[in-house]
C-alpha positions as CSV (number, residue, x, y, z in Angstrom):
1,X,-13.0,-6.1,16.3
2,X,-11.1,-8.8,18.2
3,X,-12.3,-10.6,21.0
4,X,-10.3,-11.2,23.9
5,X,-10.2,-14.8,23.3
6,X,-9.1,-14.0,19.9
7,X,-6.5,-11.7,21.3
8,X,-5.1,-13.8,23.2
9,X,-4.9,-16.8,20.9
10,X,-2.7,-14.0,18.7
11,X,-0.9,-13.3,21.3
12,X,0.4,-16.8,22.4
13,X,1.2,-17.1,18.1
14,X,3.0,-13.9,18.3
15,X,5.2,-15.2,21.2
16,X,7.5,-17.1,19.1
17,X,7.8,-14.5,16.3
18,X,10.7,-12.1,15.5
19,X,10.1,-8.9,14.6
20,X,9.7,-8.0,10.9
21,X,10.1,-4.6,10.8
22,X,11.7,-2.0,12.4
23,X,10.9,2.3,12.9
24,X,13.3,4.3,13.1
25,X,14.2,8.0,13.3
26,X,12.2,8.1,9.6
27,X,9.1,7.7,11.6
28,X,6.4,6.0,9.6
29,X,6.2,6.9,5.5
30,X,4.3,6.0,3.1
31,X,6.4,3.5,1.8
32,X,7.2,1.9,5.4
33,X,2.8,1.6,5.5
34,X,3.1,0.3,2.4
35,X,5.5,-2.4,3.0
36,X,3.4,-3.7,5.9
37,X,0.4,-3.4,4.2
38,X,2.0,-6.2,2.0
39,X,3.5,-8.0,4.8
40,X,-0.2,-8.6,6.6
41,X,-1.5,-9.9,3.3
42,X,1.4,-12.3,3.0
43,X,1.3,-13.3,6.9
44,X,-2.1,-12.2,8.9
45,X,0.0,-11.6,12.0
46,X,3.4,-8.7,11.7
47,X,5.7,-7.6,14.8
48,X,7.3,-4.7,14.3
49,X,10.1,-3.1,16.2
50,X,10.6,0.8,17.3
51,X,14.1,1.9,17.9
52,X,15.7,4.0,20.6
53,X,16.6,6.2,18.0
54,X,13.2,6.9,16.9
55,X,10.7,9.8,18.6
56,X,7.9,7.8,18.6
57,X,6.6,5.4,21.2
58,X,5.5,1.8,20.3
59,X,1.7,2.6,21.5
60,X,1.3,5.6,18.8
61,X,3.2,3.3,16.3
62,X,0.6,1.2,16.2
63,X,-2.8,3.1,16.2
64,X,-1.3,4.9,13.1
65,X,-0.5,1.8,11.6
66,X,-3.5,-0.2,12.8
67,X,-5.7,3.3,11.3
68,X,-4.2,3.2,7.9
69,X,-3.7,-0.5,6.9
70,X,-7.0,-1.0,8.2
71,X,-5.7,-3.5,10.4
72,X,-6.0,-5.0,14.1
73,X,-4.1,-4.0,17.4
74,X,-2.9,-6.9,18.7
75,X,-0.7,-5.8,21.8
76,X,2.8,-3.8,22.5
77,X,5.6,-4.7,25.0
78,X,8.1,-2.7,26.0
79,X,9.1,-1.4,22.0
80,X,7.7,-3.9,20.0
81,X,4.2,-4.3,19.4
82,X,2.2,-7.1,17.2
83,X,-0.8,-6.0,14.1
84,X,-3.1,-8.5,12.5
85,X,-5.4,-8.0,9.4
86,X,-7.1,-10.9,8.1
87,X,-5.6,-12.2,4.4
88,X,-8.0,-12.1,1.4
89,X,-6.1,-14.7,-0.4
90,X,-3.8,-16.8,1.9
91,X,-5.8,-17.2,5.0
92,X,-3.2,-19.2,7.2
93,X,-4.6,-17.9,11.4
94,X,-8.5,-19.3,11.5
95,X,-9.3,-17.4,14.9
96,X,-11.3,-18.9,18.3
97,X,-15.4,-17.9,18.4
């Protein structure tokens, strides 16, 4: 569980960052969870972008996502939102106390 200290220092990285991926009308598959399962390993901290074209909303996006990468939600704005998971080999984001 992140602190809001922590949150916000993820936040303020986030910023900067473009979004990696992007949902659309496929909704979230297997292979999509898959991908960014892979993706927070490589990076620690993902954005991902929901189309227009897609049914879902950015907020449900991410509880699903956070639920089965085991991950953190980080925040959403607007249609993008931002997931972190802590690396087990390429620790990069040393979070606040």
């Amino acid at each position: 569980m992140l602190t809001g200290k922590q949150r916000a220092y993820l936040k303020s990285k986030a910023n900067t960052m473009d979004p990696l991926f992007q949902i659309g009308k496929n909704g979230l598959t297997e292979n999509f969870v898959e991908q960014v399962k892979e993706a927070l390993e490589a990076r620690e901290l993902i954005k991902i972008k929901v189309l227009n074209n897609s049914s879902l909303e950015a907020d449900e996006v991410a509880k699903e996502i956070c639920q089965r990468a085991d991950a953190e939600y980080v925040q959403s704005m607007g249609n993008k939102l931002v997931i972190y998971k802590e690396s087990e080999e390429n620790k990069t984001i040393f979070l606040p106390k």
